[in-house]
N, C-alpha and C positions, 0 to 999 in steps of 0.2 A: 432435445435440450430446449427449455423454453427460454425466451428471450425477454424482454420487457421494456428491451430500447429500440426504437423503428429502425436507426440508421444499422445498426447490429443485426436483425430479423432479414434488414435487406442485403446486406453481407454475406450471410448466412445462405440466402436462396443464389446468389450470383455467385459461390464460391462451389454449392453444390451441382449448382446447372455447369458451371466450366467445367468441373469433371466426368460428368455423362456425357456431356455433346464433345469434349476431348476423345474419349475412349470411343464414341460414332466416328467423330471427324478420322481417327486414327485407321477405324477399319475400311471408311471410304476412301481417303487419301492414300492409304497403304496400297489400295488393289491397283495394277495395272492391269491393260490388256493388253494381251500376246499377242493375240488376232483376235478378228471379229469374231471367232466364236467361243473363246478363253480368256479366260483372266488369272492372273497369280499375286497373291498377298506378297510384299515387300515388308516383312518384318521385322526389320530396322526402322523404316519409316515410320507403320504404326507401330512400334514401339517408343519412340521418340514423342509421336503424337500422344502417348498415354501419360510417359513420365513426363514433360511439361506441364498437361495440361492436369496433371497431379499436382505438383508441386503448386503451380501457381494457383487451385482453388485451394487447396491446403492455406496459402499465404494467403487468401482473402478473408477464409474459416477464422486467421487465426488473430486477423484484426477486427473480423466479427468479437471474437472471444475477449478482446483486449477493451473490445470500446463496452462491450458488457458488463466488465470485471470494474473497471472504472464509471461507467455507469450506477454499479452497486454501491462501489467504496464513495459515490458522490452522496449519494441516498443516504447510506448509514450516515457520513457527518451529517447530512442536515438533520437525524434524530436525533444525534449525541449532540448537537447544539441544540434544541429543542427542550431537550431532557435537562442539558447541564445547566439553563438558564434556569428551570424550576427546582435543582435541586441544590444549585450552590446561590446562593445569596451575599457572596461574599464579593467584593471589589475585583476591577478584572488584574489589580497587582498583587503584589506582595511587596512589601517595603521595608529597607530591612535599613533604620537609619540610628543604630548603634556601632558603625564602623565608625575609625576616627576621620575619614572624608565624609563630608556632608552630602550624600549622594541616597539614591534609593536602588536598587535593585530587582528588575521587574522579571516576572512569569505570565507570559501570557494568560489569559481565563481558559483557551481548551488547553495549556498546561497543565493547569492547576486540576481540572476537568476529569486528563487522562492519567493521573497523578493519583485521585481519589477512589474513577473506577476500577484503576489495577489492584488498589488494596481493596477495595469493595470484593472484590471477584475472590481475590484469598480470603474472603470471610475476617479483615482488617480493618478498622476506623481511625483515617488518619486525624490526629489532633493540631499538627500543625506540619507549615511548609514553609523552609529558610531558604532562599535565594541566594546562591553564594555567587563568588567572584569571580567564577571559572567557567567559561562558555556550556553552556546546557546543564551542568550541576548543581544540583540543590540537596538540601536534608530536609528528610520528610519524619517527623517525629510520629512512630507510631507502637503502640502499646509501652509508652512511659521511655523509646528506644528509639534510636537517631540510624534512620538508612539511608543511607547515598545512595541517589538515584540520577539516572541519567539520562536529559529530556527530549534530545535533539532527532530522535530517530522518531518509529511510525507508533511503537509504544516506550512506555518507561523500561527502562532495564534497574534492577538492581548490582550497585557498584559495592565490591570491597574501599572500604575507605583506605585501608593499609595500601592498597599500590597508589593512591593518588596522596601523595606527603605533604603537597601543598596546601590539602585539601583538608588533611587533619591539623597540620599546623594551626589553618586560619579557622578552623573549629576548635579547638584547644585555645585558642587567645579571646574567640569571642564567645564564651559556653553562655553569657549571658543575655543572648538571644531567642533561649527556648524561654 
């Protein structure tokens, strides 16, 4: 498995060395001697010495794999901020100040970011993105049609508007937003 992060690579080799010199250490610690001119394996002992030193290069393997995996998910954002900066040209808000409180309503920019490439990806071109009043919720108008989408996780999900009532109420009172 190739690696691409140092402290990961070195994980990786101290997780595999503990389990070979585990499974030595087990069949030398294992052996006793009878008398000087015999010896006999105690098979409890090296087995004990294997499944240890199993388990814990397994757990070292397996924070190699963790610090890689995050290592990668660091990388890709810095290209999707890279990317999002040359392809959206748009403010890093959304303002949405036709409620009767004088306030504005903000979406972050990798919101707005990962908002566009989820319908990008459906072969979708969103026209616009409303900001609503409901923690991570917004309406994202796309092909002439309003979907609730919900922004708070790792990507966009698409919401039913029907189970959030709130949700259509306060889009029903303010349609003249889009």
């Amino acid at each position: 498995m190739e690696r691409n992060n140092g402290i990961a690579k070195v994980l990786m080799v101290i997780g595999i060395a503990e389990i070979i010199l585990g499974f030595i250490a087990g069949l030398v610690f294992g052996r006793v001697e009878v008398s000087s001119y015999s010896s006999e394996q105690i098979w409890s002992v090296t087995f004990i010495w294997w499944i240890s030193s199993f388990v814990s290069g397994m757990l070292v393997i397996g924070l190699s794999e963790i610090i890689e995996l995050l290592h990668k998910l660091n990388l890709q954002f810095q290209s999707n901020d890279v990317s999002s900066s040359k392809k959206i040209a748009t403010t890093s808000t959304v303002e949405n100040t036709s409620l009767n409180e004088n306030k504005s309503l903000k979406l972050a920019e990798n919101g707005t970011t990962m908002i566009i490439d989820y319908f990008e990806k459906k072969g979708e071109k969103v026209q616009d993105i409303i900001m609503t009043p409901f923690e991570d919720l917004c309406l994202v108008k796309v092909n002439d049609k309003f979907e609730l989408v919900e922004v708070g996780g790792f990507n966009p999900s698409i919401k039913d508007i029907n189970e959030f009532s709130e949700v259509k109420e306060w889009f029903n009172t303010n349609k003249n937003l889009s």
